[in-house]
C-alpha positions in Angstrom: -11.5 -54.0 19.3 -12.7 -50.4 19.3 -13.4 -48.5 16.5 -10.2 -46.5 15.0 -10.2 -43.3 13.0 -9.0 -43.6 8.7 -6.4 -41.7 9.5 -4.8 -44.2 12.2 -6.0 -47.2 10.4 -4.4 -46.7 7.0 -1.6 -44.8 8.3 1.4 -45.6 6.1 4.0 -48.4 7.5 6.3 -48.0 4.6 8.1 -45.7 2.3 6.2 -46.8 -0.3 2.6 -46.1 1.3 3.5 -42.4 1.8 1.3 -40.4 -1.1 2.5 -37.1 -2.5 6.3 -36.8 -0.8 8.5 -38.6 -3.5 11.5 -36.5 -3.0 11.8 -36.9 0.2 11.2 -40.7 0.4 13.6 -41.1 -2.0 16.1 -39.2 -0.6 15.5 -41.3 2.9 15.9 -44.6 1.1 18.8 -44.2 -0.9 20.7 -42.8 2.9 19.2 -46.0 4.7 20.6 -47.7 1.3 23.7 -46.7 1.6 24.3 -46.3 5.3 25.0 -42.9 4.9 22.1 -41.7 7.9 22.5 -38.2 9.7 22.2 -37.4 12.6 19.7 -34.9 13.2 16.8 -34.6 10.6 14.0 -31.8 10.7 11.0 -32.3 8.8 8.7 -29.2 8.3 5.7 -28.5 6.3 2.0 -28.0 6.6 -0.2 -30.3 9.3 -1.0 -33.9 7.7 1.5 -34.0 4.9 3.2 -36.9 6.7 6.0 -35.2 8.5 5.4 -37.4 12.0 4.2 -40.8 9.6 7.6 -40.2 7.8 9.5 -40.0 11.3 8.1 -43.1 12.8 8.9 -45.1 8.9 12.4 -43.9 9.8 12.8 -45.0 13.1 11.8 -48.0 12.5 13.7 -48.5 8.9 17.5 -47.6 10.7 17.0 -50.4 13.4 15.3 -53.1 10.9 17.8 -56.1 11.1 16.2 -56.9 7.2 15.2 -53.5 5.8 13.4 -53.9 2.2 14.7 -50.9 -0.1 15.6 -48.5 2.8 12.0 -49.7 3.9 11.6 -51.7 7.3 10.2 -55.0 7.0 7.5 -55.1 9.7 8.7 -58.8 10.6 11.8 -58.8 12.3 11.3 -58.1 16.6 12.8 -54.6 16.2 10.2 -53.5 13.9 7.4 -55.5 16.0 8.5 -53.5 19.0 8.7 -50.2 17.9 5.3 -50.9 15.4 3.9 -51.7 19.2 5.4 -48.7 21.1 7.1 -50.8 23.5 10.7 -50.3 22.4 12.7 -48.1 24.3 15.0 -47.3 21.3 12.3 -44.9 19.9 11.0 -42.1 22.2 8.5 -39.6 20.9 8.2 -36.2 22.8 5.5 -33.6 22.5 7.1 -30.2 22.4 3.9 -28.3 23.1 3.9 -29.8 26.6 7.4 -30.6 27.0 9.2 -28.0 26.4 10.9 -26.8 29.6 14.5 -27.1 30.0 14.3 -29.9 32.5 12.6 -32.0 29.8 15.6 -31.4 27.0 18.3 -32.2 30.5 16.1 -35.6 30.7 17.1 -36.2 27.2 20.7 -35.2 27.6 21.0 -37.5 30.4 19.5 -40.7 28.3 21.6 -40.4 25.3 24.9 -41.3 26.9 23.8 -45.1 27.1 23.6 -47.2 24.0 20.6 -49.0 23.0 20.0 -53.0 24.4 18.8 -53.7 21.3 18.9 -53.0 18.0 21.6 -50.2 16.1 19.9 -46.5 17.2 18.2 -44.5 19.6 15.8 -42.3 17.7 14.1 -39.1 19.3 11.2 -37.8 17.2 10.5 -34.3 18.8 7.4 -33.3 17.6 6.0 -29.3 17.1 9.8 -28.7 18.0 9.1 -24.7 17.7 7.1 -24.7 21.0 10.4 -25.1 23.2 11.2 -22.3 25.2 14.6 -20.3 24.5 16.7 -22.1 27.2 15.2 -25.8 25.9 16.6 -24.6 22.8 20.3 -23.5 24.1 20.5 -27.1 26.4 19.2 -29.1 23.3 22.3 -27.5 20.9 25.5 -28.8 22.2 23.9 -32.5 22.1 22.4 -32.1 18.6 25.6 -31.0 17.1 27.6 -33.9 18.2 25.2 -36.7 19.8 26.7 -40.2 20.2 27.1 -42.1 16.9 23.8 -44.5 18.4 21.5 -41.4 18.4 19.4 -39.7 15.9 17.4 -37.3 16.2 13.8 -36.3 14.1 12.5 -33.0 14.9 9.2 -32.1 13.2 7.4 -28.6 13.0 4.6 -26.9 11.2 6.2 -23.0 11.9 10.0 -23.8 11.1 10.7 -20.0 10.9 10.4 -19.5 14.7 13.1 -22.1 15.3 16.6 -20.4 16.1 19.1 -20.5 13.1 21.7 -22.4 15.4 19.4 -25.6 15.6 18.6 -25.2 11.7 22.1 -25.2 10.7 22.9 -28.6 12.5 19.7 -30.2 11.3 19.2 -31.6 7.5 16.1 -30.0 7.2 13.1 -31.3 4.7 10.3 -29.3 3.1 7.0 -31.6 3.0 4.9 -30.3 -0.1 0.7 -30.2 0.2 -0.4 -33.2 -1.7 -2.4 -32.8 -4.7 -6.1 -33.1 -5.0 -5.0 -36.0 -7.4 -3.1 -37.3 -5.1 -5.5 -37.0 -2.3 -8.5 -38.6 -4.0 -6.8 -41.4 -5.6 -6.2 -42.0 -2.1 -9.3 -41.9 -1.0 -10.6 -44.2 -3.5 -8.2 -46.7 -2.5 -9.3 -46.6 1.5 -13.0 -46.6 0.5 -12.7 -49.4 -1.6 -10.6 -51.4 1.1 -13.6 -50.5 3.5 -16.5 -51.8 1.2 -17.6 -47.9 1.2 -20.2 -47.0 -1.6 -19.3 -42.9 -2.5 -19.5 -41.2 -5.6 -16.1 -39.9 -7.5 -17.6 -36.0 -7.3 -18.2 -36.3 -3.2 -14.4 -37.7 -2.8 -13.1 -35.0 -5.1 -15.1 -32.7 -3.2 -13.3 -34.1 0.1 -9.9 -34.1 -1.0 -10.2 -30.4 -2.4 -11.9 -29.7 1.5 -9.1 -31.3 2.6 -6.7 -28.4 1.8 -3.3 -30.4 0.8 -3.5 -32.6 3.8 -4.1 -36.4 3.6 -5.0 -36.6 7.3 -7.9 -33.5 6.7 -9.3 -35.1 4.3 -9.3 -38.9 5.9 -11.4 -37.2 8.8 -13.9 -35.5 6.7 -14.3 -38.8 4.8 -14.7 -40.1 8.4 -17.3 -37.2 9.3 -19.0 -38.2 6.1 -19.2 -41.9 5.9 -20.1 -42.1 9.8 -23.2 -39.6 9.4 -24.7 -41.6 6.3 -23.7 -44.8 7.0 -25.2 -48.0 5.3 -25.7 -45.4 2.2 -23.9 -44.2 -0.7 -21.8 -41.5 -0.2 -22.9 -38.9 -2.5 -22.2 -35.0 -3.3 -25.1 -33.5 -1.8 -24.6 -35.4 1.5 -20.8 -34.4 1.6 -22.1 -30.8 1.3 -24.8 -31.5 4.0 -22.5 -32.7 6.7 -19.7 -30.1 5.9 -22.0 -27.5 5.7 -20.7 -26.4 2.2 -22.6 -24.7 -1.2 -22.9 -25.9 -4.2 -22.0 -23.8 -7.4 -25.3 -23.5 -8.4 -25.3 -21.1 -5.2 -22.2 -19.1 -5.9 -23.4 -18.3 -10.0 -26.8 -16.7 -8.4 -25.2 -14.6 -6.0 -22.4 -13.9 -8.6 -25.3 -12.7 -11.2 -27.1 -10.8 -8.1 -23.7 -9.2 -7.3 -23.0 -8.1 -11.3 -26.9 -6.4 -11.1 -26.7 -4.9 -8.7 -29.5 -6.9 -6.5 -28.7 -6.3 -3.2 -31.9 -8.1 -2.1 -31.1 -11.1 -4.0 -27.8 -11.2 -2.1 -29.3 -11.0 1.1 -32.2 -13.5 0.5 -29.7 -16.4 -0.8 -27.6 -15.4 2.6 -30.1 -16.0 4.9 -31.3 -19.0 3.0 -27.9 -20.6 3.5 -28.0 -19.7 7.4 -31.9 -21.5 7.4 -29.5 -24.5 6.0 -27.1 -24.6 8.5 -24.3 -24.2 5.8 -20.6 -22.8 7.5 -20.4 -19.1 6.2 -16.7 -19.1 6.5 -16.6 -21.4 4.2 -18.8 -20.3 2.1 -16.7 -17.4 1.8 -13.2 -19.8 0.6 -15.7 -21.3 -1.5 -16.7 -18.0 -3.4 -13.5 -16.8 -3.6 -12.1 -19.7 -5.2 -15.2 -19.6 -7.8 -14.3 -16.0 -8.1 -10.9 -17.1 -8.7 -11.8 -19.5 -11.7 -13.5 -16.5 -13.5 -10.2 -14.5 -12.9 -8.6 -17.2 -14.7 -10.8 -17.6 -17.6 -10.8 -13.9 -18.2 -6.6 -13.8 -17.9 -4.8 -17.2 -18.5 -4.2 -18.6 -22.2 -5.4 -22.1 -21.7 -7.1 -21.7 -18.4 -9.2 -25.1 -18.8 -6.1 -27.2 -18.0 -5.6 -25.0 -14.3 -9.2 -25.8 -13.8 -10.4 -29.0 -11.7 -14.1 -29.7 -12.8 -16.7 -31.3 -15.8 -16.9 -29.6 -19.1 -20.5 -28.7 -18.6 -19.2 -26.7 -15.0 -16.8 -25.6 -17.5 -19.3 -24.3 -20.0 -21.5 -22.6 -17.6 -18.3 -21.1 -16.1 -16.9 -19.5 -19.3 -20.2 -17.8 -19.7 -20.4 -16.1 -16.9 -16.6 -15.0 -17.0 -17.5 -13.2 -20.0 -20.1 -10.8 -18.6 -17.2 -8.6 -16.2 -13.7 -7.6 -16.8 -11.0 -8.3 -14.9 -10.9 -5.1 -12.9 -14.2 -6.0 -11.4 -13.4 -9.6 -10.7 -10.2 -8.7 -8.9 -12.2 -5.9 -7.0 -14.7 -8.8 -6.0 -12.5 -11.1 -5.0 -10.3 -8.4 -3.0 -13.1 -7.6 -0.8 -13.9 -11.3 0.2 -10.2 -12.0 0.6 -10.5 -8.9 3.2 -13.8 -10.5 5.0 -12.0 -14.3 5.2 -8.8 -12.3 7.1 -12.2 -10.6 9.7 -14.9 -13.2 9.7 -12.6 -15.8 11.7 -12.5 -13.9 14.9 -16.1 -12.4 14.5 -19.0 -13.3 16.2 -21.6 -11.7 13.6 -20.3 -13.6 10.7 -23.7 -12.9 9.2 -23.6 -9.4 9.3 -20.2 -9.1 7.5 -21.1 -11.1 4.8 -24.2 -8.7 4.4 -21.7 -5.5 4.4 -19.8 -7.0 1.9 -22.8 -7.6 -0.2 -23.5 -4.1 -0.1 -20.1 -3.0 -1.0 -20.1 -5.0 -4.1 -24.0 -3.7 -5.4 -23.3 -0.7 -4.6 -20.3 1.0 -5.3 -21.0 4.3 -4.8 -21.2 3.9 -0.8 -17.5 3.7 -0.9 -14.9 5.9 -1.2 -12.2 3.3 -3.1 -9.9 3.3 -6.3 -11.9 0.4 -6.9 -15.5 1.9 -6.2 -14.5 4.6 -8.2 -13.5 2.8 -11.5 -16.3 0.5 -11.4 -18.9 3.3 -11.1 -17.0 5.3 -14.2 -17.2 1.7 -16.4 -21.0 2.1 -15.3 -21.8 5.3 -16.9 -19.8 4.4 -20.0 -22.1 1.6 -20.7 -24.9 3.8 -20.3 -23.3 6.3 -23.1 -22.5 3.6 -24.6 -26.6 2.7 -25.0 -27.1 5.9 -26.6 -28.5 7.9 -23.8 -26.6 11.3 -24.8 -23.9 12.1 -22.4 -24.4 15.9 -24.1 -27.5 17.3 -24.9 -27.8 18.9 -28.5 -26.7 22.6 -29.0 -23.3 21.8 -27.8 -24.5 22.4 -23.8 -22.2 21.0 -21.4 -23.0 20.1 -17.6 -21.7 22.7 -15.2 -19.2 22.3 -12.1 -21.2 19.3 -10.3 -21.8 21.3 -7.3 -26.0 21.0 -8.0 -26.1 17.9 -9.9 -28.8 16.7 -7.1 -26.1 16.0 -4.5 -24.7 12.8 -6.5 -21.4 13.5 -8.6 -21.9 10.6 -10.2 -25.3 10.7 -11.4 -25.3 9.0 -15.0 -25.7 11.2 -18.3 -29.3 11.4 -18.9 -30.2 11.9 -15.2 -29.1 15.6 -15.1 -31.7 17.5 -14.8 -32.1 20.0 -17.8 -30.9 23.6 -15.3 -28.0 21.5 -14.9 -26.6 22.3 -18.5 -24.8 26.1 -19.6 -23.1 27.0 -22.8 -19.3 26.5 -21.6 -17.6 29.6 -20.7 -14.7 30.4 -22.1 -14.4 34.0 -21.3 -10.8 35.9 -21.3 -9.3 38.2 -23.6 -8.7 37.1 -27.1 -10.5 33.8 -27.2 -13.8 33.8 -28.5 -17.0 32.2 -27.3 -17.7 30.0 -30.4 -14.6 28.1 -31.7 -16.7 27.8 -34.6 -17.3 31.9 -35.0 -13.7 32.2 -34.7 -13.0 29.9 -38.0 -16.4 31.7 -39.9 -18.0 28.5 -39.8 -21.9 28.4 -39.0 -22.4 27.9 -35.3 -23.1 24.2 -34.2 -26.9 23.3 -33.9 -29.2 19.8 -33.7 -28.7 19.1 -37.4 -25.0 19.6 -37.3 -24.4 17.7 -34.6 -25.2 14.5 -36.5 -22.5 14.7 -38.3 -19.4 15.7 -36.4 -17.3 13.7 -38.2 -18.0 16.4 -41.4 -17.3 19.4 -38.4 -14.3 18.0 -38.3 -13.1 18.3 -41.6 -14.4 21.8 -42.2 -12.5 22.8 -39.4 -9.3 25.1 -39.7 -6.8 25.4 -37.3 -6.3 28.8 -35.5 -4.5 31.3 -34.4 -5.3 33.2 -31.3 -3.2 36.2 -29.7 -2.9 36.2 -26.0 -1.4 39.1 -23.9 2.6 38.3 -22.6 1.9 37.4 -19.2 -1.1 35.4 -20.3 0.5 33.5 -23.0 3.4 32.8 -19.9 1.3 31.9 -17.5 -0.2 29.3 -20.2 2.7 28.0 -21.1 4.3 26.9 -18.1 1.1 25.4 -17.4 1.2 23.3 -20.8 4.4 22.5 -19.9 4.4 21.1 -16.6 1.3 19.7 -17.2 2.3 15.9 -17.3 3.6 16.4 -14.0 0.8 18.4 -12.5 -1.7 15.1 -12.9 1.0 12.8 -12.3 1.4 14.5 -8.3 -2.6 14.6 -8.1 -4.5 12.3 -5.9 -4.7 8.7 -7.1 -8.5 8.7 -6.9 -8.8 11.6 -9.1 -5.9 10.8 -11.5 -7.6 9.2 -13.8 -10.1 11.9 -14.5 -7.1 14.7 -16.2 -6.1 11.9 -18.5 -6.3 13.5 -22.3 -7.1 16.7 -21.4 -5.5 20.6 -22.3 -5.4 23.4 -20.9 -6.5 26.8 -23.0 -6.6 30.6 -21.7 -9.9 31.4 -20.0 -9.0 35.1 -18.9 -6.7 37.1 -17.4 -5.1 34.4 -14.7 -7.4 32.2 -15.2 -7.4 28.6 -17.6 -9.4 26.0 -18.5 -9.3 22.7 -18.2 -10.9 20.8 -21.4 -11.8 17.2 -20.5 -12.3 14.7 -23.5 -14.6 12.4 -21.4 -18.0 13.9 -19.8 -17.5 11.2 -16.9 -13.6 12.3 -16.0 -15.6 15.9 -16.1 -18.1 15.1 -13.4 -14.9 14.1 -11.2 -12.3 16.8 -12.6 -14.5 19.8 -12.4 -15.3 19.2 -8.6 -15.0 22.8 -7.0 -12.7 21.0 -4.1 -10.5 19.3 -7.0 -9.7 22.8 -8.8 -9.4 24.5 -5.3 -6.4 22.0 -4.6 -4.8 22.7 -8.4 -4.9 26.1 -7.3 -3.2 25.8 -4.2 -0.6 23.2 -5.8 0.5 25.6 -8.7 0.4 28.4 -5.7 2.8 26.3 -3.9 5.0 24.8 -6.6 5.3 27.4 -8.9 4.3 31.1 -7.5 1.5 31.4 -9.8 -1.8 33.1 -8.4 -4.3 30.9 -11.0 -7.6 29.7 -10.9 -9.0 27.4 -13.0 -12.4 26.8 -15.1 -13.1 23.4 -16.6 -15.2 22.4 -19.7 -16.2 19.6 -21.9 -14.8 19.5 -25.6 -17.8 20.1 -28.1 -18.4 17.6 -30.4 -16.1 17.9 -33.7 -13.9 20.7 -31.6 -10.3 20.7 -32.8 -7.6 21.1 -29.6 -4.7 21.9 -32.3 -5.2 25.9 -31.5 -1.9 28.1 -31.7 -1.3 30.4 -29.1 1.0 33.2 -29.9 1.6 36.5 -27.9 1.1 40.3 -29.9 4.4 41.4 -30.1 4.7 37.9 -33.1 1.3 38.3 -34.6 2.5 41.5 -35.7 6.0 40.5 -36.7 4.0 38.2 -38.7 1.5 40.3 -40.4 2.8 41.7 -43.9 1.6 41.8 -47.1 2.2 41.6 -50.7 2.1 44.5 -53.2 1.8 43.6 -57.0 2.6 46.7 -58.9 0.9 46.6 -62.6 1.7 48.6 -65.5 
């Protein structure tokens, strides 16, 4: 006898051999039970989850003369027969090439004569969703009100394009993807039926491949076991036939990626193409390691909605604790976007490498994302103790000059980069700490800002009317303001004031040099200018600054006309 594939060989002949669909089964076995069978099923669900294996169980279960628990017997002639194929009570039709109307009028024409032998006609219509429109129409009369003799089993892996009319006359079953539990016990069962020597990892490894379906994974197994055969069946040669990479693989480039190596990235690539391995799964692959970090980093309890040894587990918490979850959902959004592209491509490759680049270096894109990750970059170098503000209390100017790169971290700013902020205007000094008659700042000071602080007073500072107006709506609407900026720049205005800087003109006073080096961008202040133009009729322009160290913001502003209501004095008259 010629050889026959797992998946035909062990395919289920009773209820009870059908892994990972209990609530269906059931439901079959109690109706077969009870005589209480319909007449027109539809089983949908994802390919090899046992939607056709379940049909066949059925046909052959309502015309079993001694059925066994709803199950058939596989001894009686009925069950022989249609085991066989040679009963003509059960006929099996492929939609996908038979799905013209003349096929569904064939049909029509069959059913109005009652079996020879045995209780039912069955007709198991499989990937029902292919029929044309007029298939459809001819097929409805005679599945809402078929003879009592005929049943019929329509099976389909895209239920949603089958018209509503055929759904509502059809009890209609949802088959579930089986568990990798499920699947591998499985496995273990058929190997050791076959006398096949594998190891526990390589069938977990299988099953998982497998993707929810039984008759996946029996294949694989089947690729596997056929390509080493007469050997053990271990992990390495399940990866070697399926052209898979092991984790060892996925923590270098995921250490490459975190550091930026971009050459790292592309040298472990290209070693995997030398080896044959499939790149588009390699890129599922990553993406689920990706996904296991996520987890770590996010769920209480992750271990138990992790599959895999304590020592992968070990190595995997590590590594989950060197990026935040921002960065891990950026990572894994990007390969999500290259699994959607790298099926139809033809330079797989090349795509890969591009999405390397994206994730070492950030600042060649223009994303939310990008953005974020490069600001988190130049906090932890402020966060070394390279000084994000030199000593004296200079501030970088407006990044036009900042050697073409708005992002350049604090300490690369080259020293004609820096000014004394300008505050200018009428009324507001150049020195808060003149203002208060409190020595100016200096190298020593700065050491100590927490004791600026404290020395500090707050002030009083008397604008003009119009000024003091033009400030206050400002202040006022500020919230707003940021809230209708650009979502790429949002971020930058978050705890920051505005304070008078002239006659129409304010200042923007960012608490963060690295939301500066965005906010002061001469394009982002053109388009506050033009909003508040727009919105409110207000003719401003606007300077921007970085708060000194140990500066208070809790200045009052206060027009003329109520500093001088407020001045008086108190005369003491002695005799």
């Amino acid at each position: 006898m010629s050889y026959q594939a797992l998946y035909r060989k062990w395919r289920p002949q009773v209820f009870a051999d059908v892994k990972g669909q209990d609530h269906i089964v059931k439901t079959l076995q109690n109706q077969i039970g009870s005589g209480r069978i319909g007449h027109a099923y539809l089983f949908c669900g994802t390919r090899g989850t046992g939607k056709t294996t379940v049909a066949k169980i059925l046909a052959r279960a309502v015309n079993c003369e001694h059925p066994v628990d709803g199950s058939p017997c596989g001894e009686c002639p009925s069950c022989k027969q249609i085991l066989a194929g040679t009963s003509l009570n059960v006929v099996e039709i492929d939609a996908a090439s038979n799905n013209g109307v003349e096929n569904i009028r064939e049909i029509r024409e069959q059913v109005q004569y009652p079996p020879t032998e045995g209780k039912y006609r069955v007709y198991i219509i499989d990937e029902v969703h292919m029929l044309s429109t007029g298939a459809f129409n001819a097929l409805l009369k005679t599945l809402e009100e078929p003879p009592s003799y005929v049943i019929f089993i329509l099976a389909t892996t895209e239920v949603h394009k089958i018209p509503i009319t055929v759904l509502s006359r059809c009890q209609r079953y949802d088959f579930r993807r089986i568990t990798l539990d499920t699947i591998t016990a499985r496995l273990k069962e058929l190997t050791e039926a076959e006398n096949m020597p594998v190891e526990e990892k390589a069938l977990r490894y299988v099953a998982k491949a497998g993707d929810g379906s039984m008759r996946d994974a029996l294949s694989l197994l089947d690729q596997c076991a056929a390509f080493h055969f007469g050997e053990t069946l271990t992990y390495e040669h399940v990866l070697d036939v399926l052209g898979a990479v092991d984790n060892s693989v996925f923590r270098d480039l995921f250490h490459a990626i975190r550091e930026n190596r971009t050459k790292d990235c592309i040298l472990k690539l290209e070693e995997m193409v030398v080896q044959g391995r499939e790149l588009s799964q390699f890129v599922v692959d990553f993406i689920w390691f990706l996904r296991n970090l996520l987890l770590l980093r996010t769920a209480d309890d992750a271990e138990d909605l992790l599959d895999m040894s304590e020592d992968n587990l070990t190595q995997l918490r590590e590594d989950a604790a060197l990026v935040d979850e921002n960065t891990l959902m950026r990572y894994i959004r990007v390969f999500s976007e290259l699994s959607n592209q790298i099926r139809f491509a033809n330079q797989k490759r090349v795509l890969i490498e591009l999405a390397f680049i994206k994730l070492t270096k950030p600042e060649m894109e223009q994303s939310m994302d990008s953005v974020l990750e490069r600001l988190e970059k130049l906090e932890r170098v402020v966060q070394e103790g390279i000084p994000a503000i030199p000593a004296g209390g200079y501030v970088p100017m407006q990044n036009a000059g900042m050697a073409g790169d708005p992002m350049m971290p604090a300490g690369q700013i080259p020293p004609q980069a820096y000014t004394k902020p300008a505050y200018g205007g009428s009324g507001v000094p150049e020195n808060p700490a003149e203002s208060s008659g409190q020595p100016a700042q200096n190298p020593a000071n700065m050491q100590n800002p927490q004791a600026l602080v404290q020395n500090y007073e707050p002030r009083t500072v008397s604008l003009p009317k119009a000024e003091l107006e033009d400030l206050n709506m400002i202040r006022n609407e500020w919230g707003k303001i940021v809230r209708d900026m650009g979502m790429s720049i949002r971020p930058s205005f978050r705890e920051t004031v505005v304070e008078p800087a002239g006659d129409s003109c304010l200042c923007i006073v960012f608490n963060d040099p690295m939301n500066f080096a965005i906010g002061s961008r001469p394009s982002v202040l053109g388009d506050l200018e033009r909003y508040v133009e727009q919105k409110y009729g207000k003719s401003l322009y606007f300077k921007s600054r970085v708060r000194e160290s140990g500066e208070r913001m809790d200045t009052r502003y206060i027009s003329d006309d109520e500093l001088r209501e407020n001045i008086h004095m108190d005369i003491t008259i002695e005799d």
